[in-house]
C-alpha distance (Angstrom), angle and dihedral (degrees) to the residues before:
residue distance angle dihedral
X1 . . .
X2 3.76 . .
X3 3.55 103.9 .
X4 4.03 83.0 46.5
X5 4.08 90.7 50.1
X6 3.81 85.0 42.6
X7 3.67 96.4 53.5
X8 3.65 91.1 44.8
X9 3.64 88.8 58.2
X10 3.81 101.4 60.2
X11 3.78 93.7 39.3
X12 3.72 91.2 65.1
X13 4.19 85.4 39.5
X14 3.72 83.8 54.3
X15 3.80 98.2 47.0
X16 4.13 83.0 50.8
X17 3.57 99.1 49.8
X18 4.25 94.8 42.9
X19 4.12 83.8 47.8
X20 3.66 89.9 53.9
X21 3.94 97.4 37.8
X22 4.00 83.5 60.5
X23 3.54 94.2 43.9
X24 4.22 95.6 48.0
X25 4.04 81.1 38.4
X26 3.76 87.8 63.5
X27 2.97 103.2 41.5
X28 3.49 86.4 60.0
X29 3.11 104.5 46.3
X30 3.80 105.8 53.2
X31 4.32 102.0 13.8
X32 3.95 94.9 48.2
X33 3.44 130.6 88.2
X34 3.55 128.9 170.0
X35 3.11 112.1 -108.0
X36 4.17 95.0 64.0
X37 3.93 90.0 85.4
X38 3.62 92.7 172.0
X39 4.01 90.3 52.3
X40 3.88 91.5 50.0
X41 3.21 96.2 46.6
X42 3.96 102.0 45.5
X43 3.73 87.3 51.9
X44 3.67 98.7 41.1
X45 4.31 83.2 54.6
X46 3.74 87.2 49.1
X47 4.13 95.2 51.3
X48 3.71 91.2 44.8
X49 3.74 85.0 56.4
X50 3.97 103.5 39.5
X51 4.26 77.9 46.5
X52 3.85 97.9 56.2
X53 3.83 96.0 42.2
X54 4.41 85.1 48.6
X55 3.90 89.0 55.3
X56 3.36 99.7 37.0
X57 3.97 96.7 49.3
X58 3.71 88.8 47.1
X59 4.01 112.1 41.7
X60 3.98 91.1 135.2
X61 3.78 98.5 34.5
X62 4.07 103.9 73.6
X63 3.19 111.5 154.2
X64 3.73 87.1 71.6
X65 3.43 89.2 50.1
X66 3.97 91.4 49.2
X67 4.08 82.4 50.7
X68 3.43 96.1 51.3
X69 3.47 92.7 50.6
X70 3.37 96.6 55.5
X71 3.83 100.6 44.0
X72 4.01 94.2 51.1
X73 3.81 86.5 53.4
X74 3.69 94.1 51.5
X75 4.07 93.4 52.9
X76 3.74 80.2 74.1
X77 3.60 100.2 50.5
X78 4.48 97.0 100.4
X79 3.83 85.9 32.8
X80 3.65 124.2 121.1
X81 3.74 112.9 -139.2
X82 3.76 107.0 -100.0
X83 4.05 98.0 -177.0
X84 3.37 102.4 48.8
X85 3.93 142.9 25.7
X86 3.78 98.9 -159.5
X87 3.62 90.7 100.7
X88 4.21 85.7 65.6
X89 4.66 82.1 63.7
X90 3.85 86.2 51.1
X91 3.54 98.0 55.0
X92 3.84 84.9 43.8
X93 3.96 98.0 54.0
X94 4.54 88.5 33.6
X95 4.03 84.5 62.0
X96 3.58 95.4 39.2
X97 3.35 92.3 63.9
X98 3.35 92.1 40.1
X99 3.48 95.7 60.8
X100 3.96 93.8 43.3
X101 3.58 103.4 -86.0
X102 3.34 127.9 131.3
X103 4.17 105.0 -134.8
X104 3.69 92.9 -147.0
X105 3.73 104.3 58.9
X106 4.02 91.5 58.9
X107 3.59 140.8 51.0
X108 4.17 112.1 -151.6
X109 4.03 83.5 -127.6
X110 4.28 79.0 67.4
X111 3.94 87.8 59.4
X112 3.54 112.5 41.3
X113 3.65 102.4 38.1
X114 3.74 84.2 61.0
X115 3.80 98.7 43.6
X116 3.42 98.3 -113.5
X117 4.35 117.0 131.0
X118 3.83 106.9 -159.2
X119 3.58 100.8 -172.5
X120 3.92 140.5 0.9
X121 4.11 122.1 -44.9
X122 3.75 86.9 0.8
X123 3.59 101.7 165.4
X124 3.56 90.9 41.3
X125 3.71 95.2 58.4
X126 3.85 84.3 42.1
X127 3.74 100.6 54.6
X128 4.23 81.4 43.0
X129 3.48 99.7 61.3
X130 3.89 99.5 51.6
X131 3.92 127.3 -127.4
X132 4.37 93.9 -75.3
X133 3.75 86.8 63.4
X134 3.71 104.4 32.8
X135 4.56 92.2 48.6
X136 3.88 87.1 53.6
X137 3.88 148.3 73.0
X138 3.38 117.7 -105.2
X139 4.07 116.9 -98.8
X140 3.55 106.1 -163.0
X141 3.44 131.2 118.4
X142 4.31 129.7 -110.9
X143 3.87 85.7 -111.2
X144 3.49 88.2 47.4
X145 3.97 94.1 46.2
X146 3.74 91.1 48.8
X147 3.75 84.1 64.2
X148 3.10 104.6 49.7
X149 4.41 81.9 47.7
X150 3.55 91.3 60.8
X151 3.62 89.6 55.6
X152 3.90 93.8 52.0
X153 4.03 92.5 43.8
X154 4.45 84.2 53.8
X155 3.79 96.8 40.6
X156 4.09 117.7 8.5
X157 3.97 92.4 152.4
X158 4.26 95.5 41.1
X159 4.08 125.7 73.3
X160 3.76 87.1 -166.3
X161 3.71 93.3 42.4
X162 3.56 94.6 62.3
X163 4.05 88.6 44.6
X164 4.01 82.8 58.6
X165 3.69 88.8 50.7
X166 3.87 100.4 43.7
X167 3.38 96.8 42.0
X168 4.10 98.5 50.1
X169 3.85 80.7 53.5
X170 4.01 82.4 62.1
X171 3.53 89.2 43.5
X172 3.56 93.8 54.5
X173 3.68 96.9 42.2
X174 4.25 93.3 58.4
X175 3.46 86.9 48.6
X176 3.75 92.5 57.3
X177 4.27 83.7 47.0
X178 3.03 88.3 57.0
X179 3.76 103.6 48.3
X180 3.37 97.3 46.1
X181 3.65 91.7 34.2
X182 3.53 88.1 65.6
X183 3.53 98.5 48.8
X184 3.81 93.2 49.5
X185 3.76 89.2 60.2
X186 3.38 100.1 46.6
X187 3.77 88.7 46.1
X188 4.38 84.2 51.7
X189 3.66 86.6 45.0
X190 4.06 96.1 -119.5
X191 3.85 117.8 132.9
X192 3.60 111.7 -80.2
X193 3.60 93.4 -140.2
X194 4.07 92.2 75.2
X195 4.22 84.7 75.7
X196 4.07 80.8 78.7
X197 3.81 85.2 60.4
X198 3.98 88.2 72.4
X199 4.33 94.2 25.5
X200 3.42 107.8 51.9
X201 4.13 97.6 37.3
X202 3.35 117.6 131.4
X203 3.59 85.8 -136.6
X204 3.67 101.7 53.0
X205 3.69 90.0 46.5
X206 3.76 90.5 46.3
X207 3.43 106.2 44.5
X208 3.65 101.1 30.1
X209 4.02 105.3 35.4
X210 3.46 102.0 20.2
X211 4.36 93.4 33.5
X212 3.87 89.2 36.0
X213 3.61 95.9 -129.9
X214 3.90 118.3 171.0
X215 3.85 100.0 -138.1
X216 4.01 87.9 90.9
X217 3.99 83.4 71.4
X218 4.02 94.0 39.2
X219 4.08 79.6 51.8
X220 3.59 90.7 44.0
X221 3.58 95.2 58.2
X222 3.91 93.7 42.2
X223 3.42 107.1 53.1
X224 4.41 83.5 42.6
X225 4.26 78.8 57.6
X226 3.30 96.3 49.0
X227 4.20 96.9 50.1
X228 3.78 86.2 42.6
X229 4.67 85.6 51.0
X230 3.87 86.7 44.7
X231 4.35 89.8 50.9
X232 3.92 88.6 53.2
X233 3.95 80.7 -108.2
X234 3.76 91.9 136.1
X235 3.99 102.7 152.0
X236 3.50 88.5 53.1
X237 4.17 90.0 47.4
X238 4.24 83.0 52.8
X239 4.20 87.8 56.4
X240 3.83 94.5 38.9
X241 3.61 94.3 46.6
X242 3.90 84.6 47.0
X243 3.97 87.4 52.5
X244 4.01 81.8 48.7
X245 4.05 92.6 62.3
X246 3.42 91.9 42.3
X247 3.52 104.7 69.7
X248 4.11 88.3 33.9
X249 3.88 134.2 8.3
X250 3.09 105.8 -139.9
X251 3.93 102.8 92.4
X252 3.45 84.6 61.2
X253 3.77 87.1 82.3
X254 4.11 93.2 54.6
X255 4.45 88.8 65.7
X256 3.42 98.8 92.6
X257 3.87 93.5 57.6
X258 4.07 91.5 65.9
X259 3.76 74.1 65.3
X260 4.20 83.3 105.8
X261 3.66 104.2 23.6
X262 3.63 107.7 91.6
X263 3.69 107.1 64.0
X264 3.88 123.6 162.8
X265 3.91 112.2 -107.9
X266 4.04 94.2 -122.9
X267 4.02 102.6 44.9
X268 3.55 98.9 19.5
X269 3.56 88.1 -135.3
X270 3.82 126.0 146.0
X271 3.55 103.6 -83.5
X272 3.88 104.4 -138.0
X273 3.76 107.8 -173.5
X274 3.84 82.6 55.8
X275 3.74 89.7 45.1
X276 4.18 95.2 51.2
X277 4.21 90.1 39.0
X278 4.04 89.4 50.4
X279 3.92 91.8 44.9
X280 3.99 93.1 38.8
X281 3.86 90.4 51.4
X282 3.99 91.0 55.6
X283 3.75 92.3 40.7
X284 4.27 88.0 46.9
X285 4.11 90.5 45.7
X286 3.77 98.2 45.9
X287 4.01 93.6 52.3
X288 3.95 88.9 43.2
X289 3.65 83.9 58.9
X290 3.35 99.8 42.5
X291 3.91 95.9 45.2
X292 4.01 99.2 83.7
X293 4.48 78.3 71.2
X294 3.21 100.7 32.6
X295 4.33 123.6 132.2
X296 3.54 133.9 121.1
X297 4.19 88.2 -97.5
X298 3.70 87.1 54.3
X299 3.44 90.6 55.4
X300 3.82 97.1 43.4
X301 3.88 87.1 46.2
X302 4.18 92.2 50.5
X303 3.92 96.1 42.3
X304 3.61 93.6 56.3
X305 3.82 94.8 41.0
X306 4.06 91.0 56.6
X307 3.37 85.0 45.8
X308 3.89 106.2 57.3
X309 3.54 83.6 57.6
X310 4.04 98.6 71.5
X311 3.72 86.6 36.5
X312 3.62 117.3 37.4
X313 3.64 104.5 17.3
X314 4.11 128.4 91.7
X315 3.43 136.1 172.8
X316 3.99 141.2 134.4
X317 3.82 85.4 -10.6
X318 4.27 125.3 159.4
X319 3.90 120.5 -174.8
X320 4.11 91.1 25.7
X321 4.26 84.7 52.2
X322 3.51 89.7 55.6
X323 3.92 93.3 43.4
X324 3.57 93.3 52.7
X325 3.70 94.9 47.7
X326 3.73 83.2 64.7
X327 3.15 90.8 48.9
X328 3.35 102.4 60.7
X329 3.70 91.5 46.0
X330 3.39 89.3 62.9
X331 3.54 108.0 45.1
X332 3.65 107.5 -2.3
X333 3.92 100.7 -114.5
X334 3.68 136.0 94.9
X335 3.57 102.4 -100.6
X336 4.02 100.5 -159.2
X337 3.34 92.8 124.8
X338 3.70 87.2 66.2
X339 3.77 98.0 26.9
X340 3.58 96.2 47.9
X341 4.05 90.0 55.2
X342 3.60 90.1 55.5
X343 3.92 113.3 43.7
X344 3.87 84.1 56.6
X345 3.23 89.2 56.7
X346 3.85 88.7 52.0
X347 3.74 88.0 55.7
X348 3.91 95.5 55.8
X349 3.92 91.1 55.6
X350 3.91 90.2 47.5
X351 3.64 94.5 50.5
X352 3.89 92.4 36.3
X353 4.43 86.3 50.3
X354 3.92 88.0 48.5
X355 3.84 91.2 55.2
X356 3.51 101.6 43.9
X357 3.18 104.5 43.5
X358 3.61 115.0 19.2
X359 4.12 110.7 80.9
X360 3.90 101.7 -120.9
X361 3.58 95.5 173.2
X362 3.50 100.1 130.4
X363 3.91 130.4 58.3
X364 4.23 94.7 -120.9
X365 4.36 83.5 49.7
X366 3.55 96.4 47.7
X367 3.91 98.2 38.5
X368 4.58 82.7 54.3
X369 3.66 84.4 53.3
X370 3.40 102.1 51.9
X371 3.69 92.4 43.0
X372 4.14 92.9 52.7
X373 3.80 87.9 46.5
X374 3.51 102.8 44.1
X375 4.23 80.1 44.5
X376 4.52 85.3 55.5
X377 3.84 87.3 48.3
X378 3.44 90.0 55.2
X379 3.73 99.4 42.0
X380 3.72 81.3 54.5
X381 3.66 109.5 45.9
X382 3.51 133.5 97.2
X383 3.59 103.9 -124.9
X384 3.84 126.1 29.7
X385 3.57 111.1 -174.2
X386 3.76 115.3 -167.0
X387 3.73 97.8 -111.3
X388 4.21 92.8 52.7
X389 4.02 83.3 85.3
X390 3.77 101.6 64.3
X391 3.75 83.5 83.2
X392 4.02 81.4 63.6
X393 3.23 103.0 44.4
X394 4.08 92.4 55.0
X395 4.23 86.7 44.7
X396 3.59 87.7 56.2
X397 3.80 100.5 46.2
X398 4.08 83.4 68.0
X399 4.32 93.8 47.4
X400 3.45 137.5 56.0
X401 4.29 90.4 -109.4
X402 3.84 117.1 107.9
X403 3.70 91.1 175.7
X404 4.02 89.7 114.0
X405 3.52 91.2 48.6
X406 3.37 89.4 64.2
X407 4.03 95.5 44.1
X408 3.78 90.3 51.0
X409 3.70 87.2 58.8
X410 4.11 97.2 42.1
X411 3.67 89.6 39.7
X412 4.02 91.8 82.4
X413 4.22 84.8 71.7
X414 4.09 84.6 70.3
X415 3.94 81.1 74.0
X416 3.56 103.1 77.3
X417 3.51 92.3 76.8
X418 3.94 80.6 78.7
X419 3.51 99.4 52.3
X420 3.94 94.8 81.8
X421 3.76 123.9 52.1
X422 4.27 91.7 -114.7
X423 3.91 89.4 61.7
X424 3.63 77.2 -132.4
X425 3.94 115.0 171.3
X426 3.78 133.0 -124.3
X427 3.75 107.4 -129.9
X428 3.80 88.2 -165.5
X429 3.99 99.0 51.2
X430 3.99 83.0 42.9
X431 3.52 86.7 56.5
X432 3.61 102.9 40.8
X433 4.20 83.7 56.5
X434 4.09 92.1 54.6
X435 3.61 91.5 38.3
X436 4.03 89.2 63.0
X437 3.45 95.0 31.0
X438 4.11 92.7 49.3
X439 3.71 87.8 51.2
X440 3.51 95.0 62.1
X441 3.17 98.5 44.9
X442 3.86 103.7 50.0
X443 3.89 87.0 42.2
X444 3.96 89.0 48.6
X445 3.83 90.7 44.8
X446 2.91 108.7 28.0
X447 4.50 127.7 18.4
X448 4.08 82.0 28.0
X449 3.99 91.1 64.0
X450 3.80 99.0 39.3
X451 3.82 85.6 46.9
X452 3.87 91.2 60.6
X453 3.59 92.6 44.4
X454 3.81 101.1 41.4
């Protein structure tokens, strides 16, 4: 009678808090803009909230989880993306291809400052996308690009229309996370209720639905690797993991720590033909991919794209902020063109040290690794936009860390840089978000370990 009146209890408390995610969702969605920091901010604290009470009150029941999920992305579906105006440089580069143009051979900057309108509502997606994205090449990978095609070839005419279309791609790609999220942890024995951890995040929903970010599909394709690695399907890992890099670099980085993976069942030695066919099948994929672009200009053009963003680019960043304080108390300049040389540098010997001589021979080991490194590169980098860390919060769901949990709910303070017209930072709030975030980390890391072994 209890258990009964107990169960009663949080399925009303559960109705509640899904009634007021959709509510605080909407709101969001359609009455936010932002530039009302304080607004964002209070209701991004109040969905984090109304999200860890939902998961926690229902770790066995998850099909209304799964529901959930899907209904709070689906408030955004006629919404315009009101944290971001990338999506206005993905319609551009979707109807350039459309139309026969190959997006990395131009910048829009190359169009409209002669007069010339390539494709449909041209200088509206122009004057969207703001003078950073309209000067430069485009960055995005073929997967990537093919999105962003789809979206022309559904809606070529329609701004919103080709939101609809990108973001049920999105959609469709954290529904694929989470079904073979699911399976993955039941196959690694870990509750499959921790998948929600990633799903039902404000965060993810917020910056990847709602802000029409592509890392859901990098994610996708990921977590679809790593089920395929942990089934001994390891050729088809190579061409997911491929797919992976294709929509967004940065798993190109994680390679090298497959480095001690594949081991030969007798010896338990690193099992080098293996090792070369797994890497060669990635390296094969991705140029297939990229070969419908490909010319020496295109390469030019991408190189130097990649590039700007280690040495020209800043935003929300920790370590490099310090470093450049430093630097201008030393010589009165901004030294990123010196800094942001070196801290990539940095990054190489990390991710190098955790291949070489940490044993990732297991999918749990390798997974950690990749989520401390990918944390380092972060730490390090000169720009941390808010949507880097969904590749954390995923890692995490697999370990015992929580750290990115935690950053994907401190993250939201990075916004205040777009509450005045400058976009002009607030060291203090910046540091406020590293402070917490540091904390966790070094006492996760770090004190918790020596703790349990003192």
């Amino acid at each position: 009678m209890l258990n009964n009146t107990l169960y009663s209890k949080l399925k009303k408390s559960s109705i509640l808090l899904v009634v007021a995610s959709i509510i605080f969702y909407f709101v969001f969605a359609y009455y936010t803009t932002r530039t009302e920091y304080y607004k964002i901010v209070a209701l991004y604290a109040a969905l984090f909230f109304l999200f860890y009470k939902l998961v926690d009150y229902n770790k066995t029941n998850l099909k209304l989880l799964t529901y959930t999920a899907v209904i709070l992305r689906l408030i955004f579906i006629f919404s315009t993306p009101n944290l971001s105006q990338d999506f206005y440089r993905f319609i551009w580069d979707g109807r350039m291809i459309f139309d026969g143009f190959n997006p990395y051979l131009y910048t829009p900057d190359s169009f409209i400052n002669n007069g010339i309108f390539p494709i449909k509502q041209a200088q509206e997606l122009y004057n969207g996308m703001g003078e950073l994205s309209s000067s430069h090449y485009t960055n995005y990978p073929p997967i990537n690009q093919l999105c962003f095609t789809i979206a022309a070839l559904f809606s070529s005419h329609s701004i919103l229309g080709s939101i609809i279309s990108m973001r049920l791609i999105i959609i469709a790609a954290d529904i694929g996370t989470l079904y073979f999220g699911k399976k993955l942890l039941e196959r690694l024995k870990l509750p499959s209720n921790r998948i929600f951890w990633y799903i039902l995040n404000p965060f993810i929903i917020i910056e990847l639905t709602g802000n029409l970010h592509f890392e859901g599909v990098m994610v996708f394709f990921l977590i679809w690797a790593f089920y395929l690695l942990y089934s001994d399907k390891w050729k088809w890992t190579a061409v997911i993991f491929a797919c992976s890099i294709s929509v967004k670099l940065i798993p190109l980085m994680l390679l090298p720590l497959f480095f001690k993976f594949f081991r030969t069942t007798k010896t338990s030695q690193i099992c080098y033909p293996k090792l070369i066919t797994f890497y060669a099948i990635i390296g094969i994929t991705i140029l297939l991919l990229f070969l419908p672009f490909f010319s020496m200009e295109f390469v030019n053009n991408y190189s130097k794209t990649v590039g700007l963003w280690f040495g020209n680019f800043e935003f929300n960043a920790s370590i490099y902020y310090l470093l450049r304080a430093i630097g201008y108390s030393i010589t009165g300049y901004n030294e990123i063109a010196i800094i942001g040389k070196i801290l990539p540098i940095i990054s190489v010997f990390i991710i190098f040290g955790f291949s070489l001589f940490k044993q990732n021979n297991s999918l749990p080991k390798l997974i950690t690794s990749m989520l401390l490194v990918f944390t380092c590169y972060l730490f390090l980098s000169t720009t941390v936009h808010p949507w880097y860390i969904a590749t954390l919060v995923i890692f995490c769901v697999f370990t015992n860390y929580k750290f990115p949990l935690v950053w994907s709910f401190v993250i939201i303070l990075s916004y205040l840089a777009y509450s005045n017209t400058s976009n002009t930072e607030n060291l203090w709030i910046i540091g406020l978000e590293y402070l917490i975030v540091f904390s966790v980390f070094i006492w996760e890391v770090v004190l918790k370990k020596r703790l349990s072994v003192s």
